[in-house]
Structures are given as C-alpha cells and as structure tokens.
C-alpha positions in Angstrom: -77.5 86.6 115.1 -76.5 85.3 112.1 -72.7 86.1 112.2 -72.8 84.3 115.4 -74.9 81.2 114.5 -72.5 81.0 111.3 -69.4 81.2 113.6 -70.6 78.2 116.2 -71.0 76.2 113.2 -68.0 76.8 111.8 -66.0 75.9 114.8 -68.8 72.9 114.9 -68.2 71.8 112.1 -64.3 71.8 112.2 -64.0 69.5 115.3 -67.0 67.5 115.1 -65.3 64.3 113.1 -62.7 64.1 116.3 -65.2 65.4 118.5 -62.3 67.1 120.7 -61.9 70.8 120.8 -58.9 73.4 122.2 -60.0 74.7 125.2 -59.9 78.2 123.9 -61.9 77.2 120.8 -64.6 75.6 123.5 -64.7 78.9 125.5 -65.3 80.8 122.7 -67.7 78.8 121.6 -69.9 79.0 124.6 -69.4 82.8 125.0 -70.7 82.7 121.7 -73.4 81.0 122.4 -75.1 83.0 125.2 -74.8 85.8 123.4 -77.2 84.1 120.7 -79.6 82.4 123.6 -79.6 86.1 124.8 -80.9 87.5 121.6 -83.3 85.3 121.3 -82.0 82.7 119.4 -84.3 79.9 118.7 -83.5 76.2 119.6 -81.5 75.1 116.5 -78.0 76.3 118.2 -79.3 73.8 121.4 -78.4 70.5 119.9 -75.7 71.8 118.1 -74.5 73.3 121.6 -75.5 70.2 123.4 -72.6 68.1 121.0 -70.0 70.5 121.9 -70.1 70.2 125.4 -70.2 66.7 125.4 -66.6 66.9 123.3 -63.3 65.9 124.9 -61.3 69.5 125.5 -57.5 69.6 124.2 -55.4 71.5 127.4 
C-alpha cells in the first residue's frame, strides 16, 4: 500500500503544475489506484485521485 500510494504521488506530483498528463501515465495511474481502493486504502488517495481525473490527457 505504501509503494503504491508513494507511486500515485509521484506521478501527482510530476504533472500537477501543468495539470496535463500522457495518457499512459493517466492509465497507470488509475490502475494504480484501484488496486489501493481495493486494499483498503483510506480516503487520502480520493482527492488526490479526484485532481488527476480532472487533468487534460496528452494523446
């Protein structure tokens, strides 16, 4: 859980002054982020998920 919650942020963190992400960085992302929902992980990752999906995706 903590691998994964360390690897949204970083991806976070590296788009979130342009607020536009690579597709493939965005799927990843979410895949990521099911897999921590799924094992039970708590709310934090929400708003930082909720950001990302609002984020203009680079074709």
């Amino acid at each position: 859980m903590c691998v994964l919650r360390q690897l949204m942020l970083d991806i976070y963190y590296r788009y979130k002054d342009t607020q536009s992400i690579p597709q493939y960085e965005a799927q990843n992302f979410m895949k990521m982020y099911e897999a921590y929902k799924a094992r039970g992980g708590n709310s934090f990752m929400d708003e930082v998920y909720a950001h990302v999906t609002t984020w203009e995706l680079e074709i």
